[in-house]
C-alpha positions in Angstrom: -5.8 27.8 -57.5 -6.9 28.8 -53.7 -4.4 30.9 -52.7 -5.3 31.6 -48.8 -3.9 34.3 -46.2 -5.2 32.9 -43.1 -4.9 36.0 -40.2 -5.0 36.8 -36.5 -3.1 37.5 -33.8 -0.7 35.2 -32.2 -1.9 32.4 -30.7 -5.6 32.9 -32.7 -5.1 29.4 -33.9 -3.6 29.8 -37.4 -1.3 26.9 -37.6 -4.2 24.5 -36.2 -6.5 25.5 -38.7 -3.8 25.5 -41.2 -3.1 21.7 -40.5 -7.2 20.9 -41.0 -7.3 22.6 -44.4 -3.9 20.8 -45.7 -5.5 17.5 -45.1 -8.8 18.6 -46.5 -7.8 20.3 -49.5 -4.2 19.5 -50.1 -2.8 23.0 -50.4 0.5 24.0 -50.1 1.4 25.3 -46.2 4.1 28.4 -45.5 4.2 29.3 -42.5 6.8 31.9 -41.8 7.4 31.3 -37.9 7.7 27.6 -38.9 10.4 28.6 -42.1 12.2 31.3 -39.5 12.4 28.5 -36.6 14.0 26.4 -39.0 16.3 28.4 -40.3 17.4 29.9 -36.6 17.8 26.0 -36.0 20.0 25.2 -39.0 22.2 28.4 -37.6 21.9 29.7 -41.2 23.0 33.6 -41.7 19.4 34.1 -42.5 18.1 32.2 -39.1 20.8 34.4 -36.6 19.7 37.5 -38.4 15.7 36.7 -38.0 16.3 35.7 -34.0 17.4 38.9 -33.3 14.6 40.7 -34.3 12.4 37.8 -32.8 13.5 37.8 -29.6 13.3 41.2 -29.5 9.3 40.6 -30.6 9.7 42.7 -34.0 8.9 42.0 -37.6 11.5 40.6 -40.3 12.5 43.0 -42.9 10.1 43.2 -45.7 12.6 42.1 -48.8 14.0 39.3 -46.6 10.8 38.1 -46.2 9.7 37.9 -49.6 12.9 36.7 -51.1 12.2 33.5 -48.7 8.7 33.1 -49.0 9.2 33.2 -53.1 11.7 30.8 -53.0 9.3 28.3 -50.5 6.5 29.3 -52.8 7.7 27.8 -56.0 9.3 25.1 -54.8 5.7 23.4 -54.5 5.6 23.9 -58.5 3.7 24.6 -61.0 0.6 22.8 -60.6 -0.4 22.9 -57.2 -4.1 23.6 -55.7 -3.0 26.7 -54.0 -1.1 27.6 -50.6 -2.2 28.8 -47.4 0.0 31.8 -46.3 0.0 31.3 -42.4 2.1 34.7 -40.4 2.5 36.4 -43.3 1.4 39.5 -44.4 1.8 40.9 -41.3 1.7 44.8 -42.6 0.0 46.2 -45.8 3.7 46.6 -47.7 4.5 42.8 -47.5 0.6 42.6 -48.5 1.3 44.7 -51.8 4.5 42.4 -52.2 3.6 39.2 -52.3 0.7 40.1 -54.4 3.1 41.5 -56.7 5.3 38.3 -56.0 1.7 36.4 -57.0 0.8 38.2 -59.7 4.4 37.8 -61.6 3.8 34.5 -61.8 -0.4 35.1 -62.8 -1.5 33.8 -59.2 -3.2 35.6 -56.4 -5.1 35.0 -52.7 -8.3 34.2 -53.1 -9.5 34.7 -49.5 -8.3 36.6 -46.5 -9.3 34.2 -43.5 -9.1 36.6 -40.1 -9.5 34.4 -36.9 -10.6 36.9 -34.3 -9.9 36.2 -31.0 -9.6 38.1 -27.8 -6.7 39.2 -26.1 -6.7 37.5 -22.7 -7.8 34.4 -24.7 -4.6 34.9 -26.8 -1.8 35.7 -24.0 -3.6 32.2 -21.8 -3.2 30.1 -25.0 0.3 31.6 -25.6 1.3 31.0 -22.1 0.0 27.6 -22.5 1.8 26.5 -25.4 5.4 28.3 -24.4 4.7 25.7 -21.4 3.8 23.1 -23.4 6.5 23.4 -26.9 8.9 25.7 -24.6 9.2 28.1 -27.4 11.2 30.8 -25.9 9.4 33.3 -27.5 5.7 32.6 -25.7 6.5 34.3 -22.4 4.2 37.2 -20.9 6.9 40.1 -22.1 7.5 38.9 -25.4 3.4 38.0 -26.0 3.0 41.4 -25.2 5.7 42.8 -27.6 4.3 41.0 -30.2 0.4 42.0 -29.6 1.4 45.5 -29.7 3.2 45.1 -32.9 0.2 43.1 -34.3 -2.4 46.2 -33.2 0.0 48.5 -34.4 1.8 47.3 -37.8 -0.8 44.1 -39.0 -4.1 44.6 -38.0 -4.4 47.1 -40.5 -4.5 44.4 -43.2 -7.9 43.9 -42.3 -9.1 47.2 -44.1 -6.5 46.6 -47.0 -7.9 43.1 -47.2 -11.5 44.6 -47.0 -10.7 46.5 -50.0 -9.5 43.5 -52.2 -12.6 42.3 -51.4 -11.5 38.4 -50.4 -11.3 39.9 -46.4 -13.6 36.9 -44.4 -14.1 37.1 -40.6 -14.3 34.0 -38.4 -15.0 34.3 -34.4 -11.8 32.2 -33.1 -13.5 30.5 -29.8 -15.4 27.8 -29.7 -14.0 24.3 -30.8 -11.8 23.8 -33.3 -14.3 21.8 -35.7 -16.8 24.6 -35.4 -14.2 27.1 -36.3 -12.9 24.8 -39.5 -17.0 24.5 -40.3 -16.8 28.0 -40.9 -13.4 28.5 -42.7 -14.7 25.1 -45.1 -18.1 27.2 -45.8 -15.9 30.1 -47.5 -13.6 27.8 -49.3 -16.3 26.0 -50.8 -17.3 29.2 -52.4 -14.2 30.3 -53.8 
């Protein structure tokens, strides 16, 4: 089982790389923007509560969090190859509970994957795409909401991560292949 956090700010690439190791390695995919969005599309209680604190560029509560991605996580089953967990953690409390989600049911991450990637690299690509998608939330305010809330309250998963000892850094420029060379290299060794 190759459980996988893959990490970095917004707009590091994390749902790109995400899509490259699903089709290599057939693992699972939750990606908590992508479960939010769909929620806040169905108009579900949980989706008008989440857009409020997203539009706002702030974190979902912890419990709420959990409660969905447990749910999402067992509905792959039993005998899956593993999931990649793609926006979440995103501070070192949700890292203690889903490792305590995990570890109920004997699982854990293997690897922390951090995509680094500068931050005038990451508001141009966010710019970009809000362009491009016309997700309301990419917009020069909001980008810069949600970068200070990743420096503030999520970057310090790297050091928790470092501690587990599964923390793996991965320069995010260059071109996507080159990046996925180096993401395959550490899941080969797991």
């Amino acid at each position: 089982m190759k459980n996988i956090v893959i990490f970095g700010a917004p707009g590091a690439g994390k749902g790109t790389q995400s899509d490259k190791m699903i089709e290599k390695y057939g693992l699972g995919h939750i990606s908590t923007g992508d479960v939010l969005r769909s929620e806040i599309k169905a108009g579900t209680e949980l989706g008008k509560t989440a857009k409020k604190y997203i539009d706002n560029g702030q974190l979902i509560p912890d419990e709420l969090m959990i409660d969905i991605l447990a749910g999402v996580y067992d509905s792959f089953g039993k005998e899956h190859k593993g999931v990649i967990f793609d926006g979440f953690p995103r501070t070192i409390p949700q890292a203690e509970a889903l490792k305590k989600m995990l570890a109920e049911r004997n699982h854990s991450v293997a690897a922390m994957i951090e995509l680094y990637v500068p931050e005038d690299e990451l508001m141009n690509r966010l710019v970009l795409r809000g362009k491009q998608s016309g997700r309301t939330d990419d917009n020069e305010e909001t980008i810069k909401k949600r970068l200070d809330v990743y420096h503030t309250q999520t970057s310090p998963l790297i050091d928790w991560y470092k501690n587990e000892g599964i923390h793996h850094h991965i320069e995010g420029l260059g071109g996507i292949d080159e990046i996925f060379g180096k993401i395959t290299e550490i899941i080969e060794k797991l």
